[in-house]
C-alpha positions as CSV (number, residue, x, y, z in Angstrom):
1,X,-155.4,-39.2,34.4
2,X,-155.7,-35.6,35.7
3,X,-157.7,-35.0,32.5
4,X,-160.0,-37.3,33.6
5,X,-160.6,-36.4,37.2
6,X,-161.0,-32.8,35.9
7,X,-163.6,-34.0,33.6
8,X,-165.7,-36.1,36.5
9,X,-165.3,-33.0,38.8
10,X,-166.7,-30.6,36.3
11,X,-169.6,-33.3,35.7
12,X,-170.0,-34.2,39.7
13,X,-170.2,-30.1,40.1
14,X,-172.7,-29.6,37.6
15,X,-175.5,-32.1,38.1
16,X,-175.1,-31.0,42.1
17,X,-175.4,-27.7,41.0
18,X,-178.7,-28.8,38.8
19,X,-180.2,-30.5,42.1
20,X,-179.7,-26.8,44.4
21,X,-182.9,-25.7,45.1
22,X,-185.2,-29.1,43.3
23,X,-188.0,-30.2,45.7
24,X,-189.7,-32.7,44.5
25,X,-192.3,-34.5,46.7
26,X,-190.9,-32.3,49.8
27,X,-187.3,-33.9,49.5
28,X,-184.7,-32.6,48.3
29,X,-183.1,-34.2,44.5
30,X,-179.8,-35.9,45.3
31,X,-177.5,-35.4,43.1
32,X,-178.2,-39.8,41.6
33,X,-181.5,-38.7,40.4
34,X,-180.4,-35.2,39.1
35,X,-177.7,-36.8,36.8
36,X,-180.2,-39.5,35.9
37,X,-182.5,-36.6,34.6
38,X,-179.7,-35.1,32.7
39,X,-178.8,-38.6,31.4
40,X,-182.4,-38.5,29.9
41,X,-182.2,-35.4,28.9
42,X,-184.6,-33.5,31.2
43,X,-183.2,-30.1,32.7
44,X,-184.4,-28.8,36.0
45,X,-185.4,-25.6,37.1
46,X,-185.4,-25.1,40.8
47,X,-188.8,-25.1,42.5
48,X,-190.9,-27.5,44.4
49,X,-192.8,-30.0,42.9
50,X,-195.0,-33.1,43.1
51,X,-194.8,-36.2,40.8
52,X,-196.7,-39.0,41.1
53,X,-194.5,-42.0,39.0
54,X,-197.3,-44.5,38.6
55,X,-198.6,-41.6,35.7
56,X,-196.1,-39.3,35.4
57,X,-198.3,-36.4,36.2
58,X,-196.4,-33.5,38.0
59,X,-197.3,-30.6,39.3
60,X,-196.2,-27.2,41.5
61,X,-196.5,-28.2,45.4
62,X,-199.9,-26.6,46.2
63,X,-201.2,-26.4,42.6
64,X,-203.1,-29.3,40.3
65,X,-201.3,-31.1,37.5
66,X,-199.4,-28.8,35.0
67,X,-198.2,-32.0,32.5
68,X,-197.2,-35.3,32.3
69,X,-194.0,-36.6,31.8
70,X,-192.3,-40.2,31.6
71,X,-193.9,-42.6,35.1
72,X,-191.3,-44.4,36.8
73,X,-188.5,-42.1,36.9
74,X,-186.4,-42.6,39.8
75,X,-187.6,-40.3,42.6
76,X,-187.3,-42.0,46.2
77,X,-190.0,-39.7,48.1
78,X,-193.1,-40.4,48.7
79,X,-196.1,-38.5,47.3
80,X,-197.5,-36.7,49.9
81,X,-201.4,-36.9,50.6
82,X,-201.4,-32.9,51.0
83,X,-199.1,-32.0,48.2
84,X,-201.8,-30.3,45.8
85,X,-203.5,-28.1,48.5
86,X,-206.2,-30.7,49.9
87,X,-209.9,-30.0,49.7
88,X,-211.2,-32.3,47.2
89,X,-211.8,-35.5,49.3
90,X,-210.7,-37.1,46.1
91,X,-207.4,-39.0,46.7
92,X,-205.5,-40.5,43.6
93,X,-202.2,-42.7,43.9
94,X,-202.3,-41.5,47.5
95,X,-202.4,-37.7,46.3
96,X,-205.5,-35.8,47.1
97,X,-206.1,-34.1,44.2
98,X,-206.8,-30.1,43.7
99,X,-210.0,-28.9,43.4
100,X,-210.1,-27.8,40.3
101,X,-208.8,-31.3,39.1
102,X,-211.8,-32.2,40.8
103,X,-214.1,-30.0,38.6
104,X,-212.2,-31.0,35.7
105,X,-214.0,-34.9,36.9
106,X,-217.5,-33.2,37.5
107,X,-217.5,-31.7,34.3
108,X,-216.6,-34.5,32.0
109,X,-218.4,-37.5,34.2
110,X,-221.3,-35.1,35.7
111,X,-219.9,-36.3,39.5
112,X,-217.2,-36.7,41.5
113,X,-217.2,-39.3,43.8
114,X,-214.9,-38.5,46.6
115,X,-212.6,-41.9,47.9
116,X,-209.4,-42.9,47.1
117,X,-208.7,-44.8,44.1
118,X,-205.2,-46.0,42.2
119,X,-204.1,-44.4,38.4
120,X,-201.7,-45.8,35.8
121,X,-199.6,-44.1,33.1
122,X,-202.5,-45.5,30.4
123,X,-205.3,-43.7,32.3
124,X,-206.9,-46.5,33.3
125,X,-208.4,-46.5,37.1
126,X,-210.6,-48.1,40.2
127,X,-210.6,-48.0,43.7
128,X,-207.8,-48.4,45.6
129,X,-207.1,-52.3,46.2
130,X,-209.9,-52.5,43.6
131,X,-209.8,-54.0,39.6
132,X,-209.5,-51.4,36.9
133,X,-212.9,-49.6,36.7
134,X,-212.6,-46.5,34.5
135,X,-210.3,-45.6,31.7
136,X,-209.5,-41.1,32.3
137,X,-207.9,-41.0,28.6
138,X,-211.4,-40.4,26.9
139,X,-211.7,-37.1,29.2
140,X,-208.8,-35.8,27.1
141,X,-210.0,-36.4,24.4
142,X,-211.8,-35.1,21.0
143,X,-215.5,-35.2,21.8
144,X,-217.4,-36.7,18.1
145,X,-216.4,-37.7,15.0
146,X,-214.8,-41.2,16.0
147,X,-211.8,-42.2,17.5
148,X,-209.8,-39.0,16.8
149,X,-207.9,-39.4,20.1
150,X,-206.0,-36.6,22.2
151,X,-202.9,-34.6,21.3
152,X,-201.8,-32.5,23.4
153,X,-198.4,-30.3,23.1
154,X,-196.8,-29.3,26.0
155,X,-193.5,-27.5,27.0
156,X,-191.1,-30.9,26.7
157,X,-193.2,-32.8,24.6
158,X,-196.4,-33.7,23.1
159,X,-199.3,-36.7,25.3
160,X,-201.3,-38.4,23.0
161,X,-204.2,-41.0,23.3
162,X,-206.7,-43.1,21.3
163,X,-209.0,-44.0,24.7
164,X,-206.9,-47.0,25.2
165,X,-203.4,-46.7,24.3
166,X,-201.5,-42.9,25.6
167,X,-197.9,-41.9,24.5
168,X,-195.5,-39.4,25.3
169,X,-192.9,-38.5,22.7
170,X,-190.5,-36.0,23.6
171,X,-190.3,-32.4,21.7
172,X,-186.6,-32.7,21.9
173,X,-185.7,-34.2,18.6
174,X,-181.8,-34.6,19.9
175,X,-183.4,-37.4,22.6
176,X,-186.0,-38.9,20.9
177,X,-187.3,-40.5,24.5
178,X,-191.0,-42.0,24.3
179,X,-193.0,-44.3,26.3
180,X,-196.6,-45.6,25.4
181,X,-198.8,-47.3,27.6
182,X,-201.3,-49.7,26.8
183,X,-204.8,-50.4,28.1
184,X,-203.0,-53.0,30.7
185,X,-201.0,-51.0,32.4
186,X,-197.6,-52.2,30.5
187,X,-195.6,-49.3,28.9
188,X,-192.8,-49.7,26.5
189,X,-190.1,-47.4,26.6
């Protein structure tokens, strides 16, 4: 018995210890969703972030996305409008994204329109309210010569996509976590 209580101390110390100093969407991680990260296998670093869980993209408060990771994870604050910095007039899943996110658009489509419009995990788009109007997974990926898709390996693991289908599969072989999302909108984990 006092083994036991020793062990769920050590474990209730830790994963509050792993939540210290985690801001993510201007709230601070409780110590539910920091253990549920550890759980999946994703370790912390203190900072402040944003994550949008309708695509996974995060980012550094202030800054544009840095990567994508798994959509639906269990973070209970909101995404703020102003998270990225502001300045684009371009507002996706409620966050206005950074201005060079916004080039990023004017480079690939030749304009950026400013409103607001929703995302899913699969890249696929419209106005907010709206039907699905535009598919962002071709931006990422290999211009000519077919369908050669996008792969992309990031710190944590690797985003791929054919233009319709996009994946994450995790670089941490001990885990093994994927999800891959389909032109719909479903994603299977």
């Amino acid at each position: 018995m006092f083994r036991s209580c020793t062990i769920l101390l050590t474990l209730l110390i830790s994963v509050t210890a792993m939540a210290e100093g985690v801001i993510v969407n201007r709230a601070p991680l409780d110590a539910q969703v920091a253990n549920y990260f550890a759980q999946q296998g994703i370790r912390l670093q203190p900072g402040q972030y944003w994550y949008d869980a309708h695509t996974g993209a995060w980012g550094f408060e202030g800054g544009p996305t840095v990567g994508v990771t798994y959509p639906g994870l269990p973070v209970s604050a909101p995404l703020p409008a102003d998270i990225s910095g502001g300045g684009s007039g371009i507002f996706i899943n409620g966050r206005e994204i950074h201005p060079s996110e916004a080039v990023a658009l004017r480079n690939y489509f030749g304009q950026a329109i400013p409103g607001r419009y929703w995302l899913n995990a699969a890249g696929v788009g419209g106005y907010e309210g709206g039907p699905a109007l535009f598919n962002l997974a071709p931006m990422f990926s290999n211009r000519g010569g077919g369908n050669r898709g996008l792969g992309h390996n990031g710190r944590g693991g690797s985003v791929i996509s054919d233009g319709t289908t996009s994946g994450f599969i995790s670089s941490d072989p001990s885990h093994g976590i994927s999800v891959t999302c389909g032109p719909d909108g479903g994603c299977i984990y």
